[in-house]
C-alpha positions in Angstrom: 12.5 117.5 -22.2 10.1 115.0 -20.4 9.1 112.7 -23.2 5.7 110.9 -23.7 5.1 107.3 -22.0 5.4 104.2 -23.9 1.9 102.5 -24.3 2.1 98.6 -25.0 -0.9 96.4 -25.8 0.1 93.2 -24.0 -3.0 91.4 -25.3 -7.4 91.7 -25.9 -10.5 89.9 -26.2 -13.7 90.6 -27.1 -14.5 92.4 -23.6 -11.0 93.3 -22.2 -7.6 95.0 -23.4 -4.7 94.7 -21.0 -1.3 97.2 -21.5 1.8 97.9 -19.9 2.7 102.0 -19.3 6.3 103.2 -18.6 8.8 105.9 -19.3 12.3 105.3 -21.3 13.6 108.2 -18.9 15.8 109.0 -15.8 13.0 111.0 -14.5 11.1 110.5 -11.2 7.5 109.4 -12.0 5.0 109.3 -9.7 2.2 108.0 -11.8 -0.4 108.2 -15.2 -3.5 109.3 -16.3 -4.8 107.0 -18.6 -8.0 108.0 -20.9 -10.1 105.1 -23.2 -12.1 106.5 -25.6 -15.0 105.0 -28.3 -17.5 106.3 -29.9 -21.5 104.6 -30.7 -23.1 104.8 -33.1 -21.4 107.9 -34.5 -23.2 110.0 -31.8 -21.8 109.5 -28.7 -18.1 109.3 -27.5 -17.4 107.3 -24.3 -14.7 108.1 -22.2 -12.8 106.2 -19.1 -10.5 107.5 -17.0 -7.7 105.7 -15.2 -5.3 107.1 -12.5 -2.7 105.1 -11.9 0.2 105.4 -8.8 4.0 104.1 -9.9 6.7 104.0 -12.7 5.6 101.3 -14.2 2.3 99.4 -14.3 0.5 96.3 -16.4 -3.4 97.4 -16.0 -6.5 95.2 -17.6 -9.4 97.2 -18.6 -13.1 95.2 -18.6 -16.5 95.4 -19.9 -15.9 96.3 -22.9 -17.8 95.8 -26.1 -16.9 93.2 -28.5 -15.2 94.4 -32.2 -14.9 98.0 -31.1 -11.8 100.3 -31.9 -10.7 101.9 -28.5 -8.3 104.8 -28.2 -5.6 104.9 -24.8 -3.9 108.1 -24.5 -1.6 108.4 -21.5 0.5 110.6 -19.7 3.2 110.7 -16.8 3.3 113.1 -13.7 6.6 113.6 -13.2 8.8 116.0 -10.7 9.8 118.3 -13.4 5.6 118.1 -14.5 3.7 116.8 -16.6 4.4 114.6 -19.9 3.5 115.1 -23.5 0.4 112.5 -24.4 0.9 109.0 -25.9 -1.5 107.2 -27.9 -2.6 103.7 -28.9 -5.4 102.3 -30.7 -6.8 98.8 -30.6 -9.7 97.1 -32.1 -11.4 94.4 -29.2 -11.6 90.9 -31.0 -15.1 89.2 -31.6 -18.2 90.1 -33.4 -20.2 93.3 -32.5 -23.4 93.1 -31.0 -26.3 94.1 -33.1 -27.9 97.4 -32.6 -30.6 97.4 -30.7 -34.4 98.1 -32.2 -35.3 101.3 -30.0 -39.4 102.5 -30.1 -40.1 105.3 -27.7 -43.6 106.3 -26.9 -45.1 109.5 -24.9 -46.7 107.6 -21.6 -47.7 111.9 -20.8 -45.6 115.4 -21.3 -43.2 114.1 -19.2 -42.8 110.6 -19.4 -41.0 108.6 -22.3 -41.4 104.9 -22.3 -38.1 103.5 -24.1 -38.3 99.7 -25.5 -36.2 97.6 -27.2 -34.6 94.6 -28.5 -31.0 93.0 -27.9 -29.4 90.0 -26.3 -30.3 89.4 -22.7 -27.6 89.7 -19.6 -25.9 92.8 -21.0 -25.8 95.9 -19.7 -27.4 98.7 -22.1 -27.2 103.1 -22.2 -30.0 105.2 -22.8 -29.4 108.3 -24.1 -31.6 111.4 -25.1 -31.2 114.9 -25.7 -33.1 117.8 -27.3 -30.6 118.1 -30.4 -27.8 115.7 -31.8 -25.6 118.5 -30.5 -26.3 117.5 -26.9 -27.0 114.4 -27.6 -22.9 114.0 -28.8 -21.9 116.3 -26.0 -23.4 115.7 -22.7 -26.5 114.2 -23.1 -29.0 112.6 -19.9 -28.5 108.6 -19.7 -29.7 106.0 -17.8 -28.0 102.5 -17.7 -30.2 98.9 -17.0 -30.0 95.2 -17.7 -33.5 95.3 -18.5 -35.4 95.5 -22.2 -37.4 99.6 -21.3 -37.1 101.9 -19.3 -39.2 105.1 -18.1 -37.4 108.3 -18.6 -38.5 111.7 -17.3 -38.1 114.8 -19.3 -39.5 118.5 -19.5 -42.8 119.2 -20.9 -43.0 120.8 -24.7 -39.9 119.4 -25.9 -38.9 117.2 -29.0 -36.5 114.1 -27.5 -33.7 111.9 -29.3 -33.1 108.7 -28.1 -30.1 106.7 -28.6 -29.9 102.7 -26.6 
């Protein structure tokens, strides 16, 4: 029986969480995949995807947002196949940023202009969909530095927008 690799948080901040990944086995590894999940605002669920090559391995994982709880599951590829998941939670240090104030106005039947407020020299997601549904499962997104954005969409139909 291949068992499931050991997850470690060595430490975090309010932007980073670094971990160590190995197996308490005999058996040959040849590497992980490593998933970090969280969620905004209830909506949306955020995935990264790490593959990493080795036995064992320290990894630091960046840009992350402040006072956030973060999900790592994990698990091996060995030569007899592939290992049950492993899971960790961890909860990024710091204070949260404040949602942002989104207004969205119709420039025309295909153009949205999204606005908002926030702190400068951060990097913020725009989502929108035609229902919540797609909105949580695979909605369209943009990503800027900037305080609005233009988005495109198709002609006689409601939008939700999430920044």
């Amino acid at each position: 029986v291949i068992p499931p690799p050991v997850i470690h948080i060595e430490s975090y901040s309010e932007d980073s969480i670094s971990f160590s990944i190995k197996m308490t086995t005999n058996i040959k590894v040849s590497g992980y995949v490593v998933n970090i999940y969280w969620t905004f605002d209830t909506h949306r669920q955020e995935k990264r995807t790490l593959i990493i090559e080795g036995e064992k391995s320290i990894q630091k994982v960046a840009n992350l947002t402040a006072h956030t709880p973060y999900e790592i599951s994990a698990w091996a590829k060995t030569e007899l196949g592939d290992s049950p998941l492993s899971f960790v939670h961890v909860v990024t240090s710091g204070t949260r940023p404040a949602s942002p104030s989104l207004k969205a106005k119709a420039i025309n039947q295909t153009a949205v202009e999204c606005s908002w407020t926030g702190p400068r020299n951060v990097v913020y997601g725009i989502f929108y969909a035609t229902s919540f549904l797609e909105l949580y499962r695979s909605p369209h997104n943009t990503t800027t530095t900037s305080h609005n954005v233009t988005v495109i969409v198709q002609r006689d139909e409601q939008y939700l927008f999430l920044v």
